[in-house]
N, C-alpha and C positions, 0 to 999 in steps of 0.2 A: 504494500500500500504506500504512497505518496505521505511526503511529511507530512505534518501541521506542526500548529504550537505547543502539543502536548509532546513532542519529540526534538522540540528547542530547548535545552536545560537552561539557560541563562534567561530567556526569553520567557518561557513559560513560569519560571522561580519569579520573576519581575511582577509579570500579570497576577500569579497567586497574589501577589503581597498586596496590589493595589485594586484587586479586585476585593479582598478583603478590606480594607480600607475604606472602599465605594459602601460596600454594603454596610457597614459600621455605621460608617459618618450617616447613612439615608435611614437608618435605622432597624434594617432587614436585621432578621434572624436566621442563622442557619444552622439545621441539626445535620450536623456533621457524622451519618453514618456510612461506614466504608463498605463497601459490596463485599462480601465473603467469596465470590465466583469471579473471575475475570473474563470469563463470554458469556455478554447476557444482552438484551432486546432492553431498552428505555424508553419507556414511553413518558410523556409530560403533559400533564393538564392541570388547570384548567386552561383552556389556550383559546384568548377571550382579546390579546391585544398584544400590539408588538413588543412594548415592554417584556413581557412572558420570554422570550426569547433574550435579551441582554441578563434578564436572574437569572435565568438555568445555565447562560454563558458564565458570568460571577460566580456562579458555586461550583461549577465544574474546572472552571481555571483555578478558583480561591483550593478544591479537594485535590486538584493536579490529580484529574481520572480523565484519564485520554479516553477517547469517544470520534467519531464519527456522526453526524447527523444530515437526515435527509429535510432538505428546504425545498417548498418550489422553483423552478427555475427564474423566474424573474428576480431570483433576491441576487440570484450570479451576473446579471447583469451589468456592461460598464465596470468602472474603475474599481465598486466594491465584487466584482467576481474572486477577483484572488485572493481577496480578504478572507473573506468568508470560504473560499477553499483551504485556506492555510489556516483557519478555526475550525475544522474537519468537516465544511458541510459538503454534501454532495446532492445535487440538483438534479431532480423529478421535474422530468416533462410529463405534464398530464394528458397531451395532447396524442401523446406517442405508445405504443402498442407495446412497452418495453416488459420483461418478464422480471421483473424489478424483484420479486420472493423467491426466485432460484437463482438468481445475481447476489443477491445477499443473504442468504443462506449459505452460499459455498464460499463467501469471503469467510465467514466461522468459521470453516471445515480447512481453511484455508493458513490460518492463524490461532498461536494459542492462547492469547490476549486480544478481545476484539470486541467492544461495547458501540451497539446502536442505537442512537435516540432518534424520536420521531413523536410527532403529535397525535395521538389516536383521532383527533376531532377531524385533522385536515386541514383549516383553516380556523382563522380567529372569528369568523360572523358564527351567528348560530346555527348548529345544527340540532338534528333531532336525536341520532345515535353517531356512534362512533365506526370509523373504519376500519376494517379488521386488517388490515393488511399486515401490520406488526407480530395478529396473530399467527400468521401461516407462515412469515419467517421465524419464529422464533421455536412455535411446531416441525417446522423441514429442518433446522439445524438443529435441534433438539439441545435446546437453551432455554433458560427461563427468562421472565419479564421484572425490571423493577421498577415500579411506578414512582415517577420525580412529578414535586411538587411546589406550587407556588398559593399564597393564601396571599392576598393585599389587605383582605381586610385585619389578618395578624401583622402584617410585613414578614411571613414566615415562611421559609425554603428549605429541602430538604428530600432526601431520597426513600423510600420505603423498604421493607421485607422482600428479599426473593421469593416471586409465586411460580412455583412448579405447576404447567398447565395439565393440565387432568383429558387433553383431547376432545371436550365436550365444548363447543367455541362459545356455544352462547350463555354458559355457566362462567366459563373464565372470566368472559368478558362482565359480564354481570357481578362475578367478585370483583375483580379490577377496578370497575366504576365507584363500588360501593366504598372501595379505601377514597376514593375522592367527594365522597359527601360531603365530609366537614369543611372541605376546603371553597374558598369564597374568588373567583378571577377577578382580577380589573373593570371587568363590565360582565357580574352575578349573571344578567337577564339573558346574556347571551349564552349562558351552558347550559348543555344538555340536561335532561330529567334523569337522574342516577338510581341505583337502586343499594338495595341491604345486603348482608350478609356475607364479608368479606373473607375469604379464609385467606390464609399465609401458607405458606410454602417453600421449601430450600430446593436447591437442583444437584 
């Protein structure tokens, strides 16, 4: 895989430190749990506005947990395309027929350290349910999920429990939602309706 900043040591030690600092000074809180697995599927919600994207950037530089994540393509656009390549994002065309869950599935299979984040919603407007696409890669390379989080209305960020998926998609998906009840986005009216019942799980 191509660099990023998580594979710059002076570079990325920089960013940790002032990324912590950012969140300090603005007030965030962050529970700093470390992943016990090192190939695992990230998902993040509530993902309601583009701030969501610069905390889960802050806590992931401030944790120095190299990761990869999938943006839509318009974010690679112009001047910030490298940017945002060199802070591991990689660009989904929607438009395009691409097999995008056996393309990254076999990057797992392909490395023994390899985390992917990605927004289950899709996009920041609202939706009604969530995309599963997270779950069929993280089911084909037979990885578990850790759901990362942001709350505005605590200023609070932070990573969850690894959930070992159980193969039944609309039950996973249905616990996964449920760990993001208590959590509040930037603009509440734009998230999805969640439900209960959340189990935990290791891989």
């Amino acid at each position: 895989m191509r660099i990023t900043v998580f594979d710059t040591p002076v570079v990325c030690q920089l960013l940790s430190v002032l990324a912590w600092l950012v969140l300090k000074l603005t007030g965030w809180k962050v529970k700093r749990q470390k992943p016990v697995t090192r190939r695992f599927v990230m998902i993040g919600a509530p993902h309601t506005s583009n701030w969501d994207f610069v905390i889960f950037m802050g806590v992931a530089l401030q944790m120095r947990m190299p990761m990869f994540w999938l943006g839509k393509s318009s974010l690679f656009k112009g001047p910030m395309g490298p940017i945002m390549r060199y802070l591991g994002g990689i660009p989904v065309h929607r438009e395009r027929n691409s097999n995008l869950v056996n393309q990254a599935a076999a990057a797992f299979c392909c490395h023994k350290r390899f985390v992917l984040a990605l927004a289950p919603e899709g996009t920041r407007s609202h939706v009604t349910k969530w995309k599963t696409g997270f779950w069929h890669i993280a089911q084909e390379a037979k990885v578990p999920v850790i759901p990362a989080y942001v709350d505005f209305s605590q200023k609070l960020a932070g990573i969850g429990p690894a959930y070992k998926l159980t193969g039944d998609k609309q039950q996973d998906i249905a616990n996964l939602q449920a760990f993001y009840a208590p959590y509040k986005g930037k603009i509440p009216q734009q998230q999805p309706t969640l439900v209960a019942n959340f189990k935990t799980g290791t891989h």
